[in-house]
N, C-alpha and C positions, 0 to 999 in steps of 0.2 A: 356374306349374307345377302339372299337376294328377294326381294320382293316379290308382290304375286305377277303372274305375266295375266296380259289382258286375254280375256275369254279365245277372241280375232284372233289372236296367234295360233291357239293349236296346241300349245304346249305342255306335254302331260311329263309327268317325273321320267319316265324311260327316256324320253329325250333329252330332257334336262344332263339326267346321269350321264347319256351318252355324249354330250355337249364336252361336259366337265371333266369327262375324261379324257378327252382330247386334249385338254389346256396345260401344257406342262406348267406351267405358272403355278396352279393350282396344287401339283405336287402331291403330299401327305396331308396337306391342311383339312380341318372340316367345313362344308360349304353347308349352311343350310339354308334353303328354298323356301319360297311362300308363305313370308315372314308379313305380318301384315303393317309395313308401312309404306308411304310413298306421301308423293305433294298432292294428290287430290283428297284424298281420306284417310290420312294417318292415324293409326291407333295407341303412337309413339313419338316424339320428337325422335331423330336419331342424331346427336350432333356432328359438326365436322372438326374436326382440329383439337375433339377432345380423346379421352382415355378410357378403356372400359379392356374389359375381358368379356368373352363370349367362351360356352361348356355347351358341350353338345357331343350327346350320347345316345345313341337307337331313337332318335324322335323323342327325347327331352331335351329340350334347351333352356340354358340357362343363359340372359343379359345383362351384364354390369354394368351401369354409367360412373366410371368414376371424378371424372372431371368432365366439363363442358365452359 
């Protein structure tokens, strides 16, 4: 899950994609982009060291916090 990138970057989805695809890491998994949290103006707590599942299908996503 990756947050929005700043305007100064430049970064539009085609690069994104093409980034991502590059990252074997990444594999099969779903990545989805321009999520809107971050440390300046979160729209979300996102925790660390907790549990949650993340669905994500054609530009629906779905967020579970299960633990925090």
């Amino acid at each position: 899950m990756l947050g929005r990138f700043q305007r100064a970057s430049g970064m539009d989805p085609e690069a994104l994609a093409e980034i991502v695809h590059t990252k074997p890491e990444f594999g099969n998994i779903p990545v989805v982009a321009n999520a809107s949290f971050g440390h300046t103006t979160p729209a979300f707590t996102f925790p660390i060291g907790g549990t949650g599942s993340l669905r994500a299908h054609a530009g629906d996503v779905e967020l579970r916090i299960d633990t925090h």
